[in-house]
N, C-alpha and C positions, 0 to 999 in steps of 0.2 A: 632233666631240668626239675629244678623243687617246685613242689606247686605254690602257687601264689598264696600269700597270706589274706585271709578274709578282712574285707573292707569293715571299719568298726566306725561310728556312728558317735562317738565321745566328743562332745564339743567343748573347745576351753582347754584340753590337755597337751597341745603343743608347748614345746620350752624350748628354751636356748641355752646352750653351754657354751659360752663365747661366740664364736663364729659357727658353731655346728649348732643347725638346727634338727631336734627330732618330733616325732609324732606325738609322742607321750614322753613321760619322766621316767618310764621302768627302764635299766638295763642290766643285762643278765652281768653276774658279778662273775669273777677269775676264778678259775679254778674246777666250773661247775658247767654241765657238758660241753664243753671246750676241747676238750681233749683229740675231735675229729672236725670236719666241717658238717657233719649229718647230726649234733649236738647243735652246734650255733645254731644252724636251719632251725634246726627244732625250736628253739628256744623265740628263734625272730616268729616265726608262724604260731607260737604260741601268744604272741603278742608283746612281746620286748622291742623298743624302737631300737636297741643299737644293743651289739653284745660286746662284751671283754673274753679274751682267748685265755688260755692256761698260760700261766706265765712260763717263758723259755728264755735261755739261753746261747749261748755260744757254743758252747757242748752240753752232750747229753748230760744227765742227771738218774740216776738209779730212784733214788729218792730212801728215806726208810723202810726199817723192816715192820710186817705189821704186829698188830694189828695196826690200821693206820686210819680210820673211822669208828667212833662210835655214838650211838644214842645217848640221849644224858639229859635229863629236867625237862620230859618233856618233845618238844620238836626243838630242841635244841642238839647240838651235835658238838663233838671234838674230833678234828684229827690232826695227825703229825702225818704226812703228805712225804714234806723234806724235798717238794718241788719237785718230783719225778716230770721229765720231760725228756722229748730226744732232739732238743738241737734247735738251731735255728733254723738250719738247713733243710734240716728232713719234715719241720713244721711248714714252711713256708707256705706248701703246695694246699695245705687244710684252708688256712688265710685264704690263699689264692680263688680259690672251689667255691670259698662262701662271699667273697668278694664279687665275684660272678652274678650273683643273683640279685645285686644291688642293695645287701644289707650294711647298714655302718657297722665297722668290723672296729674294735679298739686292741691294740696289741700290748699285752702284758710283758714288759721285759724284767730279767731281772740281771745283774752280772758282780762280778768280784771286786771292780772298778770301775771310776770314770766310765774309761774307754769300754771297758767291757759293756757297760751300757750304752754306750754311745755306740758301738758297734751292732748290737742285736739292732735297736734302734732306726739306724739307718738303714736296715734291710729290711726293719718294719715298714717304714715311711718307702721306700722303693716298690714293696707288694702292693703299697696305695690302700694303706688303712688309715682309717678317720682321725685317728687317735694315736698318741703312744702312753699307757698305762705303766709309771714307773714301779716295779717292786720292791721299796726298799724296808720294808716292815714285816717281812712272814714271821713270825712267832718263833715257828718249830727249822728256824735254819739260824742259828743265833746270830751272825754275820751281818744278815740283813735286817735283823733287830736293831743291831748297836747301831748300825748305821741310821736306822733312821730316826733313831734318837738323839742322835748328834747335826745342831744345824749347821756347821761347816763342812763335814761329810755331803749331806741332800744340796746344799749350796753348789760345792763342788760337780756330784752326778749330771744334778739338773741344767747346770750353767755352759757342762760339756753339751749333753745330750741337744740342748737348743740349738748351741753353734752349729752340731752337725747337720743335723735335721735342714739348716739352715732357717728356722723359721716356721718354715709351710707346713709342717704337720705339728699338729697340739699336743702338748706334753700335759700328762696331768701325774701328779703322786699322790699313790697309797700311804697315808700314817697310818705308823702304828696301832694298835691295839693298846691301849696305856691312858692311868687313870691322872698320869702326869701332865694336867690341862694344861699348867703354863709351860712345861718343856713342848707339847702339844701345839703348840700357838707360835712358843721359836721359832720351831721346824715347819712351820705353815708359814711364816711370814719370811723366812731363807726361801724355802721354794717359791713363793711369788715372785721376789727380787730377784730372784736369779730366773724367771721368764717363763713359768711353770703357770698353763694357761687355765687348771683347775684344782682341786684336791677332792681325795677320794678319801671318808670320813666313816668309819675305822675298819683297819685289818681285823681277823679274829686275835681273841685276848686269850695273853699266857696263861695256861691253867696245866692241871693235873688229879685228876682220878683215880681210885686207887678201887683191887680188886681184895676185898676183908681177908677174903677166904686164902688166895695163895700169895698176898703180901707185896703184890708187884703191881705196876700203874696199870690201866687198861689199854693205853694204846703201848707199842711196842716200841716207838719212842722217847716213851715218857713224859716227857713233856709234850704238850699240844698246842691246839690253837680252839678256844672256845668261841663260836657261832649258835646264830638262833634269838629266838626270843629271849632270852637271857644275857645276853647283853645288850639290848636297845634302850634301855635308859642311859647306859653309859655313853653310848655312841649317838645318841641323840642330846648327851649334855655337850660331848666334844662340838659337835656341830655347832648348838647352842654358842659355845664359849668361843669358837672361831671367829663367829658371826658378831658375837660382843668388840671383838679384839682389832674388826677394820679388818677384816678380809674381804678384798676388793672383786679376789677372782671369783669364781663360782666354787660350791662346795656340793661334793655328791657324797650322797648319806648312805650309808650300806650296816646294817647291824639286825639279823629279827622280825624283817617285813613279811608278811604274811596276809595283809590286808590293805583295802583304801585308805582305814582311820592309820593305821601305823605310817603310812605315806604322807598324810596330813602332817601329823607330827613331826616327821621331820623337815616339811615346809616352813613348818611356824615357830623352829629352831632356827632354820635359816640358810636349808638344804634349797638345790635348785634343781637335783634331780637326784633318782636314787639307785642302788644296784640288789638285786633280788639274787641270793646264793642259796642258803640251806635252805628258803622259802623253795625254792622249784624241786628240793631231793623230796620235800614230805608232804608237796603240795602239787607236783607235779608241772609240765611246762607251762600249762595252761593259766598258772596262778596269775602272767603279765594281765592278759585280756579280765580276768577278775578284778582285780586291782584295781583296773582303770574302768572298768564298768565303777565300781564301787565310787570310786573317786568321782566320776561323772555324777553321778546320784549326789553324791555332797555338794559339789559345785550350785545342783541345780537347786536342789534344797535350801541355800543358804543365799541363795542370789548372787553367785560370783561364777564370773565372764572366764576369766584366765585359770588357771591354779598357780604363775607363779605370782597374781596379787597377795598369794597367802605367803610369801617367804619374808621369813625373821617378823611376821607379824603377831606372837607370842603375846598374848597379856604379861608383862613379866612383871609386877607389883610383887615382890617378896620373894622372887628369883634374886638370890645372888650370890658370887662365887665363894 
């Protein structure tokens, strides 16, 4: 059995993501120790109120050759991944394990189609996770690029995956990574309508690296997926500009968090919670329970009760698109 996670003392940090309630705003983002149930754990006891799994499929996935991470500007990172996972089937029992312990588990799917997502899906919502996390934006799998660039595509996935679901478990989609604020805002306003109970605000952004010396990119892909503090201006103007745009559902901010003031910020953009990824590779698990210390300390400093009083409350005089 894991041991219990230590009682923390933050008052004000409880949120709501529609009907799920968590303790705090941090959760651990896709992709990032996910890969077993003894990463989730980690990640929950580190202080994250609810984790995202590695995104999986219907069949396994080999994924790229590498190199397939690298450092870049800082504690920023790239990699080309290419979704390596083994299955739905053979994941299940990870879910299952950290499920056990009475962590909110959110299950990342990703597939070729509709039904393909609809399918992983449903075997999400049956293991009894909190959430189902759609993948339709990874960077370095172009597939699920174009798709989520397209709002009749995400209309289509998300309007399947509801039906099946039947409801009861929440569906939330990953946008992409993309400086295309109004194609950005489509595709957020398709996934609402079509019954998509939050969005996750942004994937990592298309980049590429190059090595001087022997003339070839750094990752072994080539192309990547840029993460880290080097994209959270972007990813905190997408939010910004969602939040402009009448997004009704809730929006989770994920781009470069590192700290409590970076978590502000994307409060007062007009996030309602957020996901901590290359924050926990170079900061380690422990950065949630930071965070939310940090954040408590603001809270208490500035005279405010809740932290989500602070969402879309941006001075915004001289912001404009």
């Amino acid at each position: 059995m894991a041991p219990k996670k230590p009682a923390k003392n933050n008052s004000g940090l409880a949120i709501k993501i529609g009907s799920i309630e968590l303790a705090n705003p941090t959760i651990l983002a896709s992709g990032v120790l996910g890969v077993a149930a003894g990463g989730l754990i980690r990640a929950w006891q580190g202080g994250a109120a609810a984790v995202v799994t590695k995104t999986v499929g219907i069949e396994s996935r080999t994924g790229h050759p590498g190199p397939r991470i690298v450092g870049i500007y800082g504690d920023s990172l790239m990699n080309a991944m290419g979704i390596p996972n083994p299955g739905i089937q053979e994941y299940l029992p990870e879910i299952e394990s950290t499920i056990k312990h009475e962590i909110p588990v959110i299950g990342s799917a990703l597939g070729n189609s509709p039904d393909e997502f609809a399918s992983v899906a449903e075997q999400l919502a049956k293991a009894g996770v909190t959430a189902i996390e759609l993948n339709v934006s990874c960077p370095h799998v172009g597939s699920l690029y174009l798709l989520g660039m397209d709002p009749q595509s995400v209309t289509e996935v998300v309007t399947e995956v509801v039906q099946r679901v039947k409801g009861k478990t929440p569906v939330w989609v990953k946008l992409p990574g993309s400086t295309d604020y109004p194609c950005l805002v489509k595709v957020a306003q398709a996934a609402e309508a079509a019954g998509a109970s939050a969005l996750v605000a942004l994937n990592t952004l298309p980049a590429l690296a190059i090595d001087i010396e022997s003339r070839r990119p750094l990752l072994g892909a080539g192309i990547g997926g840029l993460s880290g503090p080097a994209v959270k201006p972007i990813a905190i103007r997408a939010v910004w500009e969602l939040h402009q745009a009448g997004i009704a559902i809730p929006i989770i901010g994920v781009g470069g968090i590192l700290t409590g003031s970076d978590v502000i910020e994307y409060f007062l953009a007009g996030a309602s919670a957020v996901q901590i990824g290359t924050g926990v590779l170079t900061r380690g698990s422990t950065i949630f329970s930071n965070v939310c210390n940090e954040i408590s300390d603001y809270l208490k400093e500035h005279g405010i009760n809740q932290i989500s009083e602070l969402v879309g409350r941006i001075n915004d005089a001289g912001v404009s698109s």
